[in-house]
C-alpha positions in Angstrom: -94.4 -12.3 -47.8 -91.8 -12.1 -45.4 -89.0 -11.0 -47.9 -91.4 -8.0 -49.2 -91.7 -7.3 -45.5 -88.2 -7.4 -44.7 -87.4 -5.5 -48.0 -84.2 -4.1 -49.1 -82.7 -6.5 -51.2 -84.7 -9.4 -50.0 -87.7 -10.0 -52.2 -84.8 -9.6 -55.0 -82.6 -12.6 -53.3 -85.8 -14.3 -52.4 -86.7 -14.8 -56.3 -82.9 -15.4 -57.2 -83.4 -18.4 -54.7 -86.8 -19.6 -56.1 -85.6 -19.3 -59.6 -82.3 -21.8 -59.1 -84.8 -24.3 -57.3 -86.8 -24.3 -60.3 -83.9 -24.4 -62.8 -82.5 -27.2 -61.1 -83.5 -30.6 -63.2 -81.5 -33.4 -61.6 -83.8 -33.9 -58.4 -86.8 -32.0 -59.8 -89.9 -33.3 -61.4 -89.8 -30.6 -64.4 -90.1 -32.2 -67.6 -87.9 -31.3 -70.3 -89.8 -29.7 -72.1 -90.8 -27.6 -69.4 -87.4 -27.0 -69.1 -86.8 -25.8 -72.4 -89.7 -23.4 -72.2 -87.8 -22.4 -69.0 -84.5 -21.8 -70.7 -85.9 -19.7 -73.4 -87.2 -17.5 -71.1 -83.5 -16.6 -69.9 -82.5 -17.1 -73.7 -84.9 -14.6 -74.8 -84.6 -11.8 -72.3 -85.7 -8.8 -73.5 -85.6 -9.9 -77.0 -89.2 -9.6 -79.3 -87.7 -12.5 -82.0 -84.8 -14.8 -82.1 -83.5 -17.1 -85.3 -83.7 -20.6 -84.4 -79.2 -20.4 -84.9 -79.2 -17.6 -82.5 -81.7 -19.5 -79.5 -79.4 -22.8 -80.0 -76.4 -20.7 -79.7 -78.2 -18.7 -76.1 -79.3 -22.4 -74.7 -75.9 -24.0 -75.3 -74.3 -21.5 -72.9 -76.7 -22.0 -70.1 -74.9 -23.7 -67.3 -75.9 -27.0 -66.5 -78.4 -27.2 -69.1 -79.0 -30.6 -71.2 -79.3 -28.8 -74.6 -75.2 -28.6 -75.5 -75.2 -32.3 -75.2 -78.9 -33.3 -76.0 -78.7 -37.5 -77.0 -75.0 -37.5 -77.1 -74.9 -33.9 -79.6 -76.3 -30.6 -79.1 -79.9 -29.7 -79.3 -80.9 -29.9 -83.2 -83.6 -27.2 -84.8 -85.8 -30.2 -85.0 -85.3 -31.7 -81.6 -86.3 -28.2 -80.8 -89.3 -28.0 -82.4 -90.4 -31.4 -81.4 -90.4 -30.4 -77.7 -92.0 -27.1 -78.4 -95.0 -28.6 -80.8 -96.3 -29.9 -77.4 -96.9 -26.8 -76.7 -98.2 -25.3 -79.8 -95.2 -23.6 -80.8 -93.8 -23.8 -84.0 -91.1 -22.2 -86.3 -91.6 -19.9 -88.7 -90.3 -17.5 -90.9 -89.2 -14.4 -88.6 -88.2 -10.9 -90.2 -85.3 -9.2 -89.1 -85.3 -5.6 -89.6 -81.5 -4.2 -90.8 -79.9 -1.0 -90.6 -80.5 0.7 -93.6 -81.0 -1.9 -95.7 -83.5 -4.8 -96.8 -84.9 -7.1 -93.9 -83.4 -10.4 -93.5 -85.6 -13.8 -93.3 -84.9 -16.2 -91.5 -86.7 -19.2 -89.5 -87.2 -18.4 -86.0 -89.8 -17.4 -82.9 -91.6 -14.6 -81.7 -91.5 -14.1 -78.1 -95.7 -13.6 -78.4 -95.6 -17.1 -79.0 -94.4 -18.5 -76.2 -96.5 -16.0 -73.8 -99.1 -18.5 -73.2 -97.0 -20.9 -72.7 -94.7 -19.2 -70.1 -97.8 -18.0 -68.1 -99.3 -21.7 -67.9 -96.2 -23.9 -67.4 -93.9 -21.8 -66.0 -93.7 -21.7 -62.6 -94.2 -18.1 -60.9 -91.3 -16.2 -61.0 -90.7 -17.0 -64.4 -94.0 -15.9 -65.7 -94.6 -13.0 -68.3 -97.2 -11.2 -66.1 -95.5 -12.1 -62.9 -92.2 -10.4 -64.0 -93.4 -7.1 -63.8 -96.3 -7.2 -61.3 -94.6 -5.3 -58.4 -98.0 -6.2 -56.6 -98.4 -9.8 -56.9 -97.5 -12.6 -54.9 -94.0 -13.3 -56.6 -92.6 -10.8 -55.3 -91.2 -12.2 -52.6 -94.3 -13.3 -50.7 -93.5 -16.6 -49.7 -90.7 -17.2 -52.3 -92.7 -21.0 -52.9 -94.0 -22.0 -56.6 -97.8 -22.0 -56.3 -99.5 -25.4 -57.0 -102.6 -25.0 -58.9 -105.4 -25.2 -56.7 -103.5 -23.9 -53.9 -104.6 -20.2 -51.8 -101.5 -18.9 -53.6 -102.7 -19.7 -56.8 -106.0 -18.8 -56.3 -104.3 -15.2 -55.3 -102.5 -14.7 -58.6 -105.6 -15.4 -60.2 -107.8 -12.7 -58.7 -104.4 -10.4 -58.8 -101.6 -11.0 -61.3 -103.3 -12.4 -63.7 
């Protein structure tokens, strides 16, 4: 609240602070596969599908990340998909449209299926609906990750969400 106050660019800095606090894993309570639902986010970006070769490739460049040397080796498609399946995402066979020519198969995600996902394990910053809400609370109200249960939280539900 105080950052949308002050404005200028600090609800912006405000959310760039909140969003390294969250990413950071080593004194954090996030479980990993939190953190790999995380990490797609930024991996995805604006993107509507990825192949499963092209997310690897995305989460191996992220900075301090576990996934380039996940058990001693990078993140497999399985390990993957193993973390994800907690979370009711799976694989699947994702077309990729070409330019003039025939679409190309190949085994992937949809960024629809991780929607749910974001929105419930995500903390608020992060959050599909939060991310363009210009209204809600994560815009630089109190820069804090709501708890569930808390006022905040009880906010985003009546507002953002």
């Amino acid at each position: 609240m105080i950052a949308a106050r002050a404005g200028g660019a600090w609800p912006k800095l405000c959310e760039s602070a909140a969003v390294a606090l969250v990413s950071e894993t080593k004194d954090s309570s996030v479980s990993l596969g939190v953190r790999l639902l995380i990490d797609l986010h930024k991996v995805f970006g604006e993107d509507d599908r990825l192949s499963t070769k092209r997310v690897l490739e995305r989460l191996f460049k992220i900075d301090q990340s576990p996934w380039g040397d996940f058990k001693g080796k990078g993140l497999s498609d399985r390990q993957m998909a193993r973390l994800l399946k907690e979370y009711g995402i799976k694989p699947k066979d994702v077309r990729f449209p070409q330019d003039g020519g025939d679409d190309v198969i190949l085994r992937g995600y949809d960024r629809a299926d991780f929607a749910d996902s974001w929105q419930r394990y995500i903390p608020p910053p992060f959050s599909e609906n939060n991310a363009t809400n210009t209204t809600g609370p994560t815009n630089g109200a109190d820069c804090s990750p709501c708890s569930p249960g808390s006022a905040c939280s009880d906010k985003i539900g009546e507002g953002g969400r």
